[in-house]
N, C-alpha and C positions, 0 to 999 in steps of 0.2 A: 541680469547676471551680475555676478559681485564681482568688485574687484580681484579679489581674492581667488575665484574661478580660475578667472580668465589668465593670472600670473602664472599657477598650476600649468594651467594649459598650452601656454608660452614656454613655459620649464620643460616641461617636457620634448614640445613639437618646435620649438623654436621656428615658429611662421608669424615673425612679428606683422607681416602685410594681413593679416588676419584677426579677425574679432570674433570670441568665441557667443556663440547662441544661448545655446543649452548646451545637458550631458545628462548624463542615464549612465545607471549600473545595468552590466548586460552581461550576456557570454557569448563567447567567438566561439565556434566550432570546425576545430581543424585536424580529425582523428580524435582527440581529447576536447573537454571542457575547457575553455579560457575564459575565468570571471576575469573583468576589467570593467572600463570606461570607456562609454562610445562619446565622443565629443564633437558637436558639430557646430561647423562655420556658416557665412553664405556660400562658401563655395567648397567646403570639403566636409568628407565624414573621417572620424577622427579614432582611432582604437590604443585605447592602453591597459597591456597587463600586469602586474607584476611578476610574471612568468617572463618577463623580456620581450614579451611580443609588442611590436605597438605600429601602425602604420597609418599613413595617410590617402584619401581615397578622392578624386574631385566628383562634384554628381555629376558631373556629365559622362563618366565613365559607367555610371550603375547602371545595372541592365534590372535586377529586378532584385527585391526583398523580403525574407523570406522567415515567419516566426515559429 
């Protein structure tokens, strides 16, 4: 991952004890469409929209995943 990412992804989530993975352009479905950025950690899954949405998720909380 570039450094460059990873800054992004700090900018945003500001979880500097964290180092990001990877990230995907994705859509959140919550009644509406939300295109954004799933960004994931070792230990979280990571969501940002430009619609304001964006939240942090750890996997031990996932129960299942769904395309």
């Amino acid at each position: 991952m570039e450094k460059v990412d990873n800054a992004v992804f700090q900018n945003l989530f500001d979880l500097p004890e964290e180092t990001l993975f990877t990230w995907y352009y994705c859509t959140w479905w919550k009644g509406i469409y939300r295109p954004g950025t799933l960004y994931l950690t070792d230990n979280l899954i990571c969501f940002h929209s430009k619609l304001s949405q964006h939240f942090a998720i750890p996997f031990r909380d996932v129960a299942a995943l769904e395309r």
